[in-house]
C-alpha positions in Angstrom: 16.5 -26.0 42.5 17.2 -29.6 42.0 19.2 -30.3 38.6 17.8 -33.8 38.7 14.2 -32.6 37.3 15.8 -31.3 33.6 13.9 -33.3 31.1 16.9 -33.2 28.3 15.6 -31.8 24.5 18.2 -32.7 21.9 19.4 -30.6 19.1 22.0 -31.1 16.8 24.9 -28.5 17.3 24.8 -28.5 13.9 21.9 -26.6 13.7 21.9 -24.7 17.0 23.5 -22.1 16.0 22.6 -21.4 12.2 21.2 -18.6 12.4 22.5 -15.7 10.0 21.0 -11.7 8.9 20.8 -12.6 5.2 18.9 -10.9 2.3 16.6 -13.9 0.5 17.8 -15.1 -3.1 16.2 -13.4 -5.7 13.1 -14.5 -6.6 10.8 -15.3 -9.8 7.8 -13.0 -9.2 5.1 -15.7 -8.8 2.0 -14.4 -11.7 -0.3 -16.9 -10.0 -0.7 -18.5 -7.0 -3.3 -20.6 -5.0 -4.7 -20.4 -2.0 -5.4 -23.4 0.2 -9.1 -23.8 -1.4 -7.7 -23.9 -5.0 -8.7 -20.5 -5.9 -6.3 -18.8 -8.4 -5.8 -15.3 -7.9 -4.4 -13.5 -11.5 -2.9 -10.3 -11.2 -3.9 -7.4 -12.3 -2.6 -4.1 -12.8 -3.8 -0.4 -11.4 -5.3 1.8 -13.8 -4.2 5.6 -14.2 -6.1 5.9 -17.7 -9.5 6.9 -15.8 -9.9 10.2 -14.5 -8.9 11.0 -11.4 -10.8 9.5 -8.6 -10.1 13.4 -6.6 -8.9 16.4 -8.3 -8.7 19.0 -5.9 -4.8 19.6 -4.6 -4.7 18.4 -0.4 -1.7 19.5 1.7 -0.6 15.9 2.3 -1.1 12.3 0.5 -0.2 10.0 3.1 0.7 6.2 1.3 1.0 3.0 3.2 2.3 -0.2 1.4 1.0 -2.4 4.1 2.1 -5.7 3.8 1.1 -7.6 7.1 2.5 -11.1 6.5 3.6 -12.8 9.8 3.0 -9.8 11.7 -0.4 -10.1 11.1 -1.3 -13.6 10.4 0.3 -15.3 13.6 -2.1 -17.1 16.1 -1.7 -15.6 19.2 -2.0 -18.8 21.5 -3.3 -17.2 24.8 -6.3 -15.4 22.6 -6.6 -17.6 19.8 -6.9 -14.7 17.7 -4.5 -13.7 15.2 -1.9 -11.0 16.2 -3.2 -8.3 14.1 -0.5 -5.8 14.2 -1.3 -4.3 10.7 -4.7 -4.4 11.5 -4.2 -2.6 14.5 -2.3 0.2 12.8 -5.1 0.4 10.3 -7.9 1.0 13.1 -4.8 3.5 14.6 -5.8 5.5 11.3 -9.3 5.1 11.2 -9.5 7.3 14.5 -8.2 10.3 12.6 -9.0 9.2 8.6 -8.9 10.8 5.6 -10.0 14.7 5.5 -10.2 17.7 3.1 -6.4 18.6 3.6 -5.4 14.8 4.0 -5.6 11.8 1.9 -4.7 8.3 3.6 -4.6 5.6 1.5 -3.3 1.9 1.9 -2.2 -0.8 -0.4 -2.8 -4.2 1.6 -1.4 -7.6 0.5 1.4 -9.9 1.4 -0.7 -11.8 4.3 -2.6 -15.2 4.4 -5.1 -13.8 6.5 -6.1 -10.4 8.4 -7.1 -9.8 11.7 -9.6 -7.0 9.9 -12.2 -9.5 8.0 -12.9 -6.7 5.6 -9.5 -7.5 3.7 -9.4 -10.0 1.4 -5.8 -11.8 1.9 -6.3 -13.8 -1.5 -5.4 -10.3 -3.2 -3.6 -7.3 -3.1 -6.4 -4.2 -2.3 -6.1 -0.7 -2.4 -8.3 1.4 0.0 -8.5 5.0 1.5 -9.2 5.3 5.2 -11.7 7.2 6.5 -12.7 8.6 9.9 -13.9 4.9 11.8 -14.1 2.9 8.2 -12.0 1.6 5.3 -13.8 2.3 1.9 -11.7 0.0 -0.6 -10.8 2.2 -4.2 -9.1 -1.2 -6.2 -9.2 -5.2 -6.0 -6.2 -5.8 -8.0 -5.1 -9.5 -7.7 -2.3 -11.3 -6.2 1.0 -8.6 -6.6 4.0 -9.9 -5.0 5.5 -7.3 -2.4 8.6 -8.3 -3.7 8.4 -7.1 -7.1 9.4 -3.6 -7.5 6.3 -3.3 -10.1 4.0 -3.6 -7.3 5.6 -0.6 -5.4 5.9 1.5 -8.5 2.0 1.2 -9.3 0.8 2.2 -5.9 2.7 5.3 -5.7 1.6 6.4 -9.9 -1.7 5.3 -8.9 -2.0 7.2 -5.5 -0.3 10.4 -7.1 -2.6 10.3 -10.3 -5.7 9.8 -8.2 -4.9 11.7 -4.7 -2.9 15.2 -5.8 -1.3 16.4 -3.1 1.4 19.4 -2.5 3.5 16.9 -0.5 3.9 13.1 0.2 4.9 10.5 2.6 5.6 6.7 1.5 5.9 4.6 4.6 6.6 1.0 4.1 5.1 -1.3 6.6 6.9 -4.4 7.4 9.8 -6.7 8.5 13.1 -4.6 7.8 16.3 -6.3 7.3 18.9 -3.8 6.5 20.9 -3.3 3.9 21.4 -7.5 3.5 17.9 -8.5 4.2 16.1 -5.1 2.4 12.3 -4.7 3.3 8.9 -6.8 3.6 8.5 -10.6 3.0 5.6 -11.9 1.4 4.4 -15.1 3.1 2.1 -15.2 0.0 3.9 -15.3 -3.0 7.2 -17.3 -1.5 8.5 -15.3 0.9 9.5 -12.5 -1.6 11.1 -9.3 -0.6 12.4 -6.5 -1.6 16.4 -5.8 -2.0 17.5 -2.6 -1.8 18.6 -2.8 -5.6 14.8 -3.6 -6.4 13.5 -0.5 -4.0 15.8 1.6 -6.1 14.3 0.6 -9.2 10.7 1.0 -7.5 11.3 4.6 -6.5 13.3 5.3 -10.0 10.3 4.1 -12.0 7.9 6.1 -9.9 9.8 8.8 -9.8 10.1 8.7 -14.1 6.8 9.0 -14.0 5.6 11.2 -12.1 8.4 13.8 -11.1 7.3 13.5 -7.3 9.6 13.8 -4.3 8.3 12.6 -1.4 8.4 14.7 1.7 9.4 12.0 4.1 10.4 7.7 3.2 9.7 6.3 6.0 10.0 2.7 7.3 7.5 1.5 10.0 10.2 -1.4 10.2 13.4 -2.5 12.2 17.1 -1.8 11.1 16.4 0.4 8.1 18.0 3.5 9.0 21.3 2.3 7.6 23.5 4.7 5.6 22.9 2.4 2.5 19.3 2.8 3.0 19.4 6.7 3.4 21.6 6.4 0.6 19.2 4.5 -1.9 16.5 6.3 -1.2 18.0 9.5 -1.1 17.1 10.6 -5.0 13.6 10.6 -4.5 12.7 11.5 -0.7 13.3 14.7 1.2 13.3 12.9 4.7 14.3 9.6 5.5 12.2 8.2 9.0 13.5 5.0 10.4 14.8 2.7 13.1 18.1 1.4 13.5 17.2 -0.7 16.1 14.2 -3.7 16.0 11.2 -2.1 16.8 8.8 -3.1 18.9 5.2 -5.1 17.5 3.1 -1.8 18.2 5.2 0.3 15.7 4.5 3.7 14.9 1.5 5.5 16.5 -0.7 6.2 13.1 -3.4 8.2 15.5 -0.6 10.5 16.7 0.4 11.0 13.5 -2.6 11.8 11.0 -3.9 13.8 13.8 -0.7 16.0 13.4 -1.2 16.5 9.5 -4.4 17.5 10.4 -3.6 20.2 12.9 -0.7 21.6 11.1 -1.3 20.2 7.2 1.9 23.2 6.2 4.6 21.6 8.5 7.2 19.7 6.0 9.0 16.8 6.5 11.8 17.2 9.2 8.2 18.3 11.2 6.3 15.2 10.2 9.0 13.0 11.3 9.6 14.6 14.9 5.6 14.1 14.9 6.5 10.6 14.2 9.5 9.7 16.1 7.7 11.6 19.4 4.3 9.3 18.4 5.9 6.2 18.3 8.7 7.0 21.6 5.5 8.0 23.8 3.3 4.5 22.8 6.5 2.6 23.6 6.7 4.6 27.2 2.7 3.6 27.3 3.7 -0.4 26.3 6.9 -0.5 28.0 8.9 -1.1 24.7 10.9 2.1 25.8 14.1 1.3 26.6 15.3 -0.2 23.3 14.2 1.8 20.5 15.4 4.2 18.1 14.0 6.3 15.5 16.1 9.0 13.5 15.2 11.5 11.2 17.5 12.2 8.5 18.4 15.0 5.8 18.5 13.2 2.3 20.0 16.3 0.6 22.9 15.8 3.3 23.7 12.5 2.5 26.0 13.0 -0.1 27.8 15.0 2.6 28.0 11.9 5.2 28.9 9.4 2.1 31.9 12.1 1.0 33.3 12.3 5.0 33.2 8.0 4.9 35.1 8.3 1.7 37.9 10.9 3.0 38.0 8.6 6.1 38.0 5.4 4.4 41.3 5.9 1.8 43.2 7.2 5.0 41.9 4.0 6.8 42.0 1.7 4.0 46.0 0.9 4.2 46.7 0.9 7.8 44.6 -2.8 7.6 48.0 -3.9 6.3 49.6 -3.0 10.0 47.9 -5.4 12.5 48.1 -2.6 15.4 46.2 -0.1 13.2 44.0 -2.6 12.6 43.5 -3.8 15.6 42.3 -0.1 16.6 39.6 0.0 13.9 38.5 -3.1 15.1 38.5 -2.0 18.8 36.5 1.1 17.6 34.0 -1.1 16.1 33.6 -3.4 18.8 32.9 -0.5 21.4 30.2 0.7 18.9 26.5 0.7 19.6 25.1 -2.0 17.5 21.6 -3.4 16.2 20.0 -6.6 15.5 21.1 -9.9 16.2 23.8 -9.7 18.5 24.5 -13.5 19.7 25.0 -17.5 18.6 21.8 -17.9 19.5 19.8 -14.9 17.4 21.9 -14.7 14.6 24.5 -11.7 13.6 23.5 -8.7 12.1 26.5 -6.9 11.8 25.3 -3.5 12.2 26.8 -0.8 13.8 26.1 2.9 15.1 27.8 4.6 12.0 28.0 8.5 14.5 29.6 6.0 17.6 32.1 4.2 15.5 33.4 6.9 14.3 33.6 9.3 17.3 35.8 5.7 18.6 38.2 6.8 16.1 38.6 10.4 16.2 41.6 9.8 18.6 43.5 8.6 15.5 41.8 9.9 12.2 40.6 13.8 12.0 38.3 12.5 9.7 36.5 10.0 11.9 35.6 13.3 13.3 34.4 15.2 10.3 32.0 12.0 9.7 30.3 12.0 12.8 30.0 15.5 12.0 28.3 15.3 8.7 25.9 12.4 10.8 25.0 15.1 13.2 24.2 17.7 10.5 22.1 15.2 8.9 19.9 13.5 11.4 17.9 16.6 12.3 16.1 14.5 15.6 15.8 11.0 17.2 14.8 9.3 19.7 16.5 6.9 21.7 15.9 4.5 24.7 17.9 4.5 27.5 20.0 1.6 26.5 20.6 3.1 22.9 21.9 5.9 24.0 24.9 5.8 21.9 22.8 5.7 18.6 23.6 8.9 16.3 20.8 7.6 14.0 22.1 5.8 10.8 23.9 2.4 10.8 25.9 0.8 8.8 26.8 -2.4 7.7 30.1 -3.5 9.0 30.9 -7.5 8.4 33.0 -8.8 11.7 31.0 -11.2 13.7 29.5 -13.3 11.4 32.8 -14.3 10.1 31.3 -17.6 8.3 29.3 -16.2 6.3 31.2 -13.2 5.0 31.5 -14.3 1.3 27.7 -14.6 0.9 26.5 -11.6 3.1 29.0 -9.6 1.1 28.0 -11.0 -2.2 24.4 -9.6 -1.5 25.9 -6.6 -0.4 28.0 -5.6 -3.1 25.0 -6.1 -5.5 23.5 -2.6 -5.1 25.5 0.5 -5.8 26.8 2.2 -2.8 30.4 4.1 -2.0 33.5 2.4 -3.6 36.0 3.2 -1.0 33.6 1.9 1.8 33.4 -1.4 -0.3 37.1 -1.5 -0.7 37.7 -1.0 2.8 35.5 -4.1 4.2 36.9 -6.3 1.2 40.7 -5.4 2.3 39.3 -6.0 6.0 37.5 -9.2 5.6 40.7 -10.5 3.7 43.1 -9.7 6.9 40.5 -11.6 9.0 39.8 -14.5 6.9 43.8 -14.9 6.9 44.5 -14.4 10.5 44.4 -17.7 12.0 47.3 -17.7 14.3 45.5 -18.5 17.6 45.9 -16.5 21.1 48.6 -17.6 22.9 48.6 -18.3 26.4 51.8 -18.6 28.5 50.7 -19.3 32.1 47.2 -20.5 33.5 47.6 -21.3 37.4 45.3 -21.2 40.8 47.4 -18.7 43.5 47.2 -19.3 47.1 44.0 -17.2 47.4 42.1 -19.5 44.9 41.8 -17.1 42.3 42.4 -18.4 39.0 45.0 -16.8 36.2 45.8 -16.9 33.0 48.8 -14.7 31.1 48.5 -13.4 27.7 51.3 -13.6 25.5 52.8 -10.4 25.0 52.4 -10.2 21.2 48.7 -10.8 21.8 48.2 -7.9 24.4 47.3 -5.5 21.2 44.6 -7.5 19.6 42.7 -9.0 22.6 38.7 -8.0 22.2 36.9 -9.5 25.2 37.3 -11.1 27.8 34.8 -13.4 29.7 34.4 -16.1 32.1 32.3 -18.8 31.5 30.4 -21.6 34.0 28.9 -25.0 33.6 28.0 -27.4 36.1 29.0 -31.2 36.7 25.5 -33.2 36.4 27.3 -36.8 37.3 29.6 -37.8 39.3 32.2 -38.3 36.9 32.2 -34.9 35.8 31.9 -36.0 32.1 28.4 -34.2 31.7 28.1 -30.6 31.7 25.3 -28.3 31.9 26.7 -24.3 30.6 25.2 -21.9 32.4 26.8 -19.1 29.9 29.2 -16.3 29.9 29.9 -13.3 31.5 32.4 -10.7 31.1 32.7 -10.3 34.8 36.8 -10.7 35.1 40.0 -8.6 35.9 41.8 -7.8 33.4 45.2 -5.7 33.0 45.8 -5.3 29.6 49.3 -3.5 29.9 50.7 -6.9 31.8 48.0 -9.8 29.7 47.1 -10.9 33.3 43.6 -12.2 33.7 42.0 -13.3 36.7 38.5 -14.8 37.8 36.0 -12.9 39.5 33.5 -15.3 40.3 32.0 -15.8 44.0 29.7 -17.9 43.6 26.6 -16.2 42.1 25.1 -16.1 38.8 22.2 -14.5 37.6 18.9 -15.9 38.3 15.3 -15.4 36.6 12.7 -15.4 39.9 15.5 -18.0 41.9 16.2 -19.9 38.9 19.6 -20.3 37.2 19.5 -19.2 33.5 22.4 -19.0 30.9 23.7 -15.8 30.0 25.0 -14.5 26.8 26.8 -11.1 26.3 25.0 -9.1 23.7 27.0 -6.1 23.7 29.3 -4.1 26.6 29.2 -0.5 27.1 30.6 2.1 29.4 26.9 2.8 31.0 25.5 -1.3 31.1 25.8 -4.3 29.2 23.0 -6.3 27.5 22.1 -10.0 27.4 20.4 -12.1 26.1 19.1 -15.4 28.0 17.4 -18.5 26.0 14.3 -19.5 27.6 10.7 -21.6 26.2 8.2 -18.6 26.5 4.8 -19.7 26.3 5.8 -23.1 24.3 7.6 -20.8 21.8 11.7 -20.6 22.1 12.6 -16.8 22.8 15.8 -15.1 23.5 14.8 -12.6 27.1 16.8 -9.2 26.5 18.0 -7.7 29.4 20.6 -5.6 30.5 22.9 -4.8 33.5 22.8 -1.2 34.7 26.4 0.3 36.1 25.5 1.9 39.5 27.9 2.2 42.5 24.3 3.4 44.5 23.5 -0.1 44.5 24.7 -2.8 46.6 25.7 -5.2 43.9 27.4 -2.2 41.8 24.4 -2.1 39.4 21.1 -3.9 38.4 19.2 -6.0 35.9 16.3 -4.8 34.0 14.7 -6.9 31.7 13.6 -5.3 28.2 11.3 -8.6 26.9 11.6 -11.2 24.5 12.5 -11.3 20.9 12.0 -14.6 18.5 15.5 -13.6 16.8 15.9 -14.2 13.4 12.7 -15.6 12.1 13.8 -19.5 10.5 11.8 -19.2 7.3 12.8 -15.9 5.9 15.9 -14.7 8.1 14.7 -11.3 9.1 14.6 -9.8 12.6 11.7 -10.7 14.4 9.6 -7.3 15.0 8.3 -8.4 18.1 9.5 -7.7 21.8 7.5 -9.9 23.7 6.0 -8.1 27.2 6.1 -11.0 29.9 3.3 -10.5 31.9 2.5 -12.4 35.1 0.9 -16.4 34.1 3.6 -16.8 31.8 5.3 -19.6 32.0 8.6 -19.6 31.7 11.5 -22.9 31.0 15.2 -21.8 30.6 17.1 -23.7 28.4 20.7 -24.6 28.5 23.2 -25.7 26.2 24.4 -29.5 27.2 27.8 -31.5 25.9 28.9 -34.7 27.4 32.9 -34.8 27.3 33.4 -38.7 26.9 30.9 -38.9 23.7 31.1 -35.4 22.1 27.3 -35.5 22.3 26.0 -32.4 22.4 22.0 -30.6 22.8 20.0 -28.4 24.3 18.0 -29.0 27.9 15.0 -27.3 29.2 14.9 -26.6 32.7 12.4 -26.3 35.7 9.4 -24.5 34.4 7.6 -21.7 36.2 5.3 -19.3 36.4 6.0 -15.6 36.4 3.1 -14.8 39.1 3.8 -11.0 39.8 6.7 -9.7 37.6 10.0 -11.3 36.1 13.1 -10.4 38.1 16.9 -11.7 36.8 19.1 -10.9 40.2 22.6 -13.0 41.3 21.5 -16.2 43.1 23.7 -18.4 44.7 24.9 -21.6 42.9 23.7 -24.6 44.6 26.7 -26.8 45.7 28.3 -29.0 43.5 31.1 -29.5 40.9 31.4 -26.6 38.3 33.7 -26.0 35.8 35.3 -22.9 34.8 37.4 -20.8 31.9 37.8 -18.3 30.4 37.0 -17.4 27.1 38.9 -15.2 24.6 38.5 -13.2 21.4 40.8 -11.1 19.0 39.5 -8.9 16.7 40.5 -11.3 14.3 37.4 -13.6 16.0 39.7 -15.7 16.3 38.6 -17.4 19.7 40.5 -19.1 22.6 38.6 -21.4 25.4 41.2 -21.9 28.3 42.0 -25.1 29.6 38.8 -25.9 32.6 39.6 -24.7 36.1 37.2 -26.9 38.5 35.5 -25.8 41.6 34.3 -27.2 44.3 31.2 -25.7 46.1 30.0 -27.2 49.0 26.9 -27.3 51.3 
C-alpha cells in the first residue's frame, strides 16, 4: 500500500477523545412538544376508573415499555428504510400473540418515527398484540419515557385491565448502567430514566397495586449491574439482563411467548432460561454470538451478594492507605472481565465482572471468596459468548479508567441509594488516585547488540506497573517530523521481578484484508485479548471489535476473529450504542489513523486507502512496508498514571 494516497481529515484532539459513559442531567418532563408539522401533542393520562377491559385471571401478563428511539428511527443507508429494530421485535410477537393463558401488551412511544406505519410516533400508544396483528387499547399523548409517571401508569393500567397470576416488565431500550440508567427519548429531549427515577416508578406501581413481578427484565445493554439488581430488587422476583452490549436483534420475542404458551405454570427463573436460551440461539443464527451475555438473577438473594460486598469492603477499605495493598486491588480489577466502552476512542464505561473481580482477590481476602459465592447462588443461569467467558452475571460499577471524569460520574452515582461501605470504598480509592501523580520512573532505555530495544523500571515502580505495550507509527516525510500511529499492542517481554522490558516487534502488524489498521487494546485475558480498530464503515465512523485467540496449534501462536462494529458511545445522548454492525461483503471499508506532526504540535485524524470487503473481512499480521517507524513503549500504573518512553527508530528497508 502506498502511504502517499491518505487524503488527511482533521479533528481537533480536543475533541477526539471526549467520549465519556455518563447518565444525562435531569430533566424537566417536557408537557408539550411539537412535531416537525407544528402539531402539539398534550398528554394525557391512562384511565383505571373504567371497568376492566378483561376480567378473567391468565397465567401470565407479559408488559413491554417499548420505546424505539434511535433504534428504530435510524435510516439504514444501504435500504433506505429505517432500522426498525422495535418494529422488528413487535412482528417477533405477533407470530405467537396474545392467547387465553397470555396477555401481551405494549406501551409504544419515545421514537420520531416507526418502521411499523401503524404506530403513531407523535404519541405514546398502548396496544395488545395479537396472533399476526396489533389491536391498539389507548392513544394517550406525548409521555416522556423519562418520567417515572409514564412507567408507573403502564404497569397500574396493564394490571387493572389484564389480571394475571404472574408478570413480566421488560424494558426495551438503550441501557446505560448504573450512570446512564435506561431508555432515551429522542422525542421529548433525550430524557431517560435514572435509576433513582426507576425506583420511584416501580415504588409507585408497586403502592398501588401490591404486584411483584415474576421477572424485570431489560431487553437492553449493561443493565445487569449489581446496582440495578439492587434497585429493582423490592418489587421483582427475577432480574433478566445483559452485562454486556447486546447485539441490534435483541431478545427473540417469538421464542419467548411461544414458551409461556407451552408451559404458562413455569415461574420466573424458567421464563428467563426461556429467554436467555432465545436470545443466545438468534445470536448463533446472526453471528452476534461471541460477545454477549445474559444472566438471570435471584432478587431475594441480593441482599445476600450486597451483605458479602459489605464484609469485603470494610476489610478492603483501609489497605487503600498502603500503596502495595492497593496496588493488588487494582491489579484484581484490571484482570477483571469488563463491559462497555473499553477505549479512547469509545468512551469508558467502567464496568466490571463483579463474580471475576472478586475470585482475583480471593488470594488475599476470604471474603472475596464468600462474594463470588453469594453471585453464584444468585444468578441461577447465563449465557455467555466465548469471549465473555469470565462473566459471572452482574457488574458493577468500579471508577478507574475514566479518571477525568470521576467527580461527575460519581456525583451521578452517589445520587441513588445503594451500599454505604461500597460507596466509601470507591471515594477512599478515587482519593488515592486523584493524588498519586508521581510518574513511572525509568532508569535505563538502550538498543543491545541484537537490536532489541530495553527499558528498566525503577525498582520502587515494579509493584504498581499495570500494562505494558508497545506502540508504532510511521515516518510520512523525510524529516521524520510527521507521524502516522498505527496503535498499540501489548506484544512485549516483560520480567516483572527484574522491571526489564524488551521489544518484540518483527516487523508485522495486524492488517484488515492486506491493509494496515491501528490497533487499540480493549481488554487482556488469559484465553485472548480484544481490540478495537477505528475504521469509516459505510460513510459512518465505527470502532471493528475483534479479538486475538491464544492458540499454540496455530502457526502465529493464535488468531484474529472479528466480532463487528459498534458506533461507541452514541454523541447526542452518551449511551452505548446497541448495535454490532455484521460486515458483509460490498462494504466498504477506510481505516483511520491518528496523525501528529512533531515540529507544529498539529494533531488529527487520517483516513486511509478505502476498500471493499468482496468475500469476508480478515485482520491477519502483514508486513510493514519499508520505511522509517518509530517506536516505544507505553506504560500504566494503576494509578493511570501513564509513561510514553523516549522513541526508538527503526529502519526497515526494501
Amino acid at each position: 500500500m502506498g502511504w502517499d494516497r491518505f487524503n488527511i481529515r482533521w479533528v481537533w484532539t480536543s475533541v477526539l477523545f471526549i467520549f465519556v459513559l455518563t447518565g444525562c442531567a435531569d430533566e424537566e418532563v417536557t408537557t408539550a412538544v411539537h412535531d416537525e408539522q407544528g402539531i402539539s401533542k398534550v398528554e394525557k393520562t391512562l384511565d383505571i376508573s373504567s371497568e376492566p377491559i378483561r376480567t378473567e385471571q391468565a397465567d401470565y401478563t407479559f408488559m413491554v415499555f417499548l420505546n424505539g428511539t434511535d433504534l428504530e428511527s435510524t435510516v439504514d443507508e444501504e435500504t433506505n428504510e429505517l432500522y426498525g429494530a422495535g418494529s422488528s421485535d413487535l412482528d417477533e410477537m405477533m407470530e405467537i400473540g396474545s392467547s387465553e393463558n397470555l396477555n401481551v401488551i405494549v406501551q409504544t412511544g419515545g421514537t420520531k418515527q416507526w418502521l411499523n406505519e401503524e404506530i403513531d410516533p407523535t404519541q405514546n400508544q398502548v396496544w395488545q398484540v395479537e396472533e399476526g396483528s396489533l389491536t391498539n387499547l389507548a392513544d394517550i399523548g406525548n409521555q416522556s419515557i423519562g418520567n417515572p409517571q409514564t412507567l408507573t401508569d403502564f404497569i397500574v393500567w396493564t394490571i387493572h385491565n389484564f389480571p394475571a397470576e404472574k408478570y413480566v416488565l421488560n424494558l426495551w431500550n438503550h441501557g446505560g448502567g448504573p450512570l446512564g440508567g435506561f431508555g432515551v427519548d429522542e422525542v421529548n429531549d433525550l430524557d431517560h430514566l435514572s435509576l433513582k427515577e426507576l425506583h420511584t416508578a416501580l415504588q409507585d406501581a408497586y403502592d398501588q397495586t401490591g404486584v411483584i413481578f415474576e421477572v424485570i427484565g431489560f431487553d437492553a445493554c449493561l443493565m445487569a449491574s449489581l446496582e440495578v439488581a439492587y434497585t429493582v430488587s423490592p418489587f421483582g422476583n427475577n432480574l433478566v439482563a445483559s452485562e454486556e452490549l447486546e447485539p441490534g436483534h435483541g431478545w427473540n420475542y417469538a421464542a419467548i411467548l411461544d414458551g409461556l404458551i407451552q408451559n404458562p405454570s413455569m415461574d420466573g427463573s424458567a421464563l428467563g432460561k426461556v429467554i436467555a436460551d432465545g436470545f443466545y440461539e438468534q445470536a448463533e443464527e446472526q453471528d452476534t454470538d461471541d460477545t454477549v451475555t445474559l444472566s438471570v438473577t435471584d432478587l431475594s438473594k441480593i441482599d445476600a451478594v450486597l451483605n458479602a460486598l459489605d464484609d469485603l469492603m470494610e476489610v478492603a477499605t483501609p489497605d487503600l492507605q498502603t500503596p502495595s495493598d492497593r496496588n493488588m486491588i487494582s491489579g484484581s480489577l484490571s484482570k477483571a472481565e469488563s463491559y462497555g466502552g473499553g477505549s479512547a476512542n469509545e468512551g469508558y464505561s467502567d464496568l466490571f465482572d463483579l463474580g471475576h473481580f472478586a475470585r482475583n482477590m480471593t488470594k488475599d481476602y476470604p471474603e472475596a471468596d464468600l462474594l463470588l459465592t453469594a453471585i453464584k447462588e444468585a444468578v441461577v443461569y447465563k449465557v455467555n459468548g466465548e469471549t465473555r467467558q469470565y462473566g459471572e452475571g452482574l457488574s458493577i460499577y468500579f471508577p478507574f479508567k475514566d479518571k477525568q471524569n470521576f467527580s461527575q460520574n460519581l456525583s451521578t452515582y452517589f445520587e441513588f441509594e445503594f451500599s454505604e461501605d461500597y460507596g466509601t470504598f470507591i471515594r477512599e480509592y478515587t482519593s488515592g488516585l486523584s493524588n498519586e501523580t508521581d510518574t513511572i520512573n525509568i532508569e535505563d532505555l538502550s538498543t543491545g547488540d541484537d537490536d532489541v530495544f530495553t527499558v528498566q523500571i525503577s525498582e520502587n515502580d515494579y509493584e504498581s506497573i499495570e500494562h505494558i505495550y508497545s506502540t508504532l507509527g510511521y515516518y510520512l516525510d523525510e524529516n521524520e517530523t510527521e507521524i502516522l500511529h498505527l496503535g498499540m499492542d501489548n506484544n512485549v517481554i516483560y520480567d516483572p521481578d527484574t522491571g526489564i522490558v524488551e521489544d518484540n516487534f518483527t516487523g508485522w502488524w495486524p492488517g484488515l484484508n492486506g491493509q494496515l489498521v491501528s490497533l487499540n487494546v480493549k481488554e487482556e485475558t488469559d484465553a485472548y485479548n480484544r481490540y478495537s480498530i477505528p475504521v469509516v464503515l459505510n460513510g459512518k465512523d465505527v470502532s471493528i471489535i475483534t479479538s486475538w485467540f491464544w492458540d499454540d496449534s496455530q502457526e502465529a501462536g493464535g488468531y484474529y476473529e472479528i466480532h463487528g462494529a459498534w458506533r461507541g458511545l452514541l454523541p447526542d445522548t452518551n449511551m452505548p450504542d446497541k448495535n454490532l454492525i455484521t460486515i458483509k461483503p460490498g462494504d466498504e471499508i477506510i481505516p483511520l489513523f491518528e496523525y501528529t506532526n512533531e515540529e507544529t504540535d498539529e494533531a488529527g485524524v487520517m483516513e486511509g486507502e478505502p476498500f471493499i470487503v468482496e468475500n469476508e473481512l480478515i485482520l491477519e499480521d502483514v508486513e510493514v512496508p519499508a520505511g522509517a517507524y518509530v517506536y516505544q513503549f507505553y506504560i500504566t500504573d494503576y494509578a493511570q498514571n501513564e509513561l510514553y518512553t523516549e522513541p526508538f527508530i527503526i529502519d526497515l528497508e526494501e
